[in-house]
Each structure stands twice: as C-alpha cells, then as structure tokens.
N, C-alpha and C positions, 0 to 999 in steps of 0.2 A: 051214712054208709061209707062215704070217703075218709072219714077220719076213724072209723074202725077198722079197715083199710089197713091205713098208715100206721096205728097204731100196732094191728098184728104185723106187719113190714117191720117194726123198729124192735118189738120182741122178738120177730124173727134173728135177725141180725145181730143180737144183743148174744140171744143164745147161740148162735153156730159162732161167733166169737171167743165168748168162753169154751164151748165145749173143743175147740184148735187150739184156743192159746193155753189159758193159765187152768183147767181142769188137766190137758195131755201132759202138763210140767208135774202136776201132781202124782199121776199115775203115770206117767212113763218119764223120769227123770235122765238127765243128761249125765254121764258119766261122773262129771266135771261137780254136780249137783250133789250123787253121790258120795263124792269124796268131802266134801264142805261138809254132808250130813255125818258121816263116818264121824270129823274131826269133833263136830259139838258132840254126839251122842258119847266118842270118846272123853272128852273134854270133862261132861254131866257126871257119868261115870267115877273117873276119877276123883271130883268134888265131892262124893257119896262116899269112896272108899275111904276120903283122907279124913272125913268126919267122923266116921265111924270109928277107926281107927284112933284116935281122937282123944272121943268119948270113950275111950276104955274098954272100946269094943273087941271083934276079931277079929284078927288082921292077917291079910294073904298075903302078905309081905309084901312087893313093890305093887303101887293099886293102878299103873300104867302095865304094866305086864298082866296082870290079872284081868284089869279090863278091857286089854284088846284081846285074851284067850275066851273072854266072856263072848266078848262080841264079834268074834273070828276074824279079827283085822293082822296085817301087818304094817310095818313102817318101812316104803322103799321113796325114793326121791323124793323126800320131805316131805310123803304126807301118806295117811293111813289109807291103807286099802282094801276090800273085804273078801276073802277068799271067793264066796258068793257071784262075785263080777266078775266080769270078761273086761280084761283093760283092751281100750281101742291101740292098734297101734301107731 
C-alpha cells in the first residue's frame, strides 16, 4: 500500500512539473522564444527558395523578402519579427 502511495506521489509530481515547465514553453512561448522560432523558420524558408530557384525553378526574386512577406515578419534591431506579436516593451 505504501509503495503505491509513493509511487502515485512521484507520478504526481513528475506531471505538475511538466505540465508548469516544459509543456507551458511549448504553448505559451516567451517573446524572446518567438523571435529564435521567426529566425529558423525564416532561415528554412529561405534554403527552399534558393533550391528551387536553383533548380531551374520559379523564382520570386529576392527569397529573403518573399519569405518574410510569406511569413509576415519584419526585420528591426537585428532580428525578425512577426506582425502577429505584441513586442514587450
């Protein structure tokens, strides 16, 4: 009886740990978080257009301009940011 106890105690705890720490990072990210995501998904982006383009493909002409218009970003104080967000001040 005591060690099933203990045992739901440390599943306990296992889960309200995740569901505070690294689940709320997943769904509610920090600004700072989002901007990191911005620059890869930017980044991804751009690696797709220059292949394409490449390959013989179509090309939207500059494929950093095209895919921050893709992906609603701008570029201010050296790093992208998404129309979408509320910057902290």
């Amino acid at each position: 009886m005591f060690k099933n106890l203990i045992s739901l105690a440390i599943i306990a705890a296992v889960g309200y740990w995740y569901w505070n720490g690294p689940y709320q990072d997943k769904v509610n990210p920090s600004y700072t978080q989002k901007v990191e995501q911005n620059e890869k998904d930017l980044a991804a982006c751009e690696r797709g257009k220059s292949y394409i383009s490449g390959a013989g493909g179509k090309s939207d002409g500059d494929p950093e301009t095209a895919c921050a218009k893709k992906l609603n970003l701008y570029f201010a104080d050296g790093h992208w940011h998404s129309y979408d967000d509320v910057r902290p001040d």
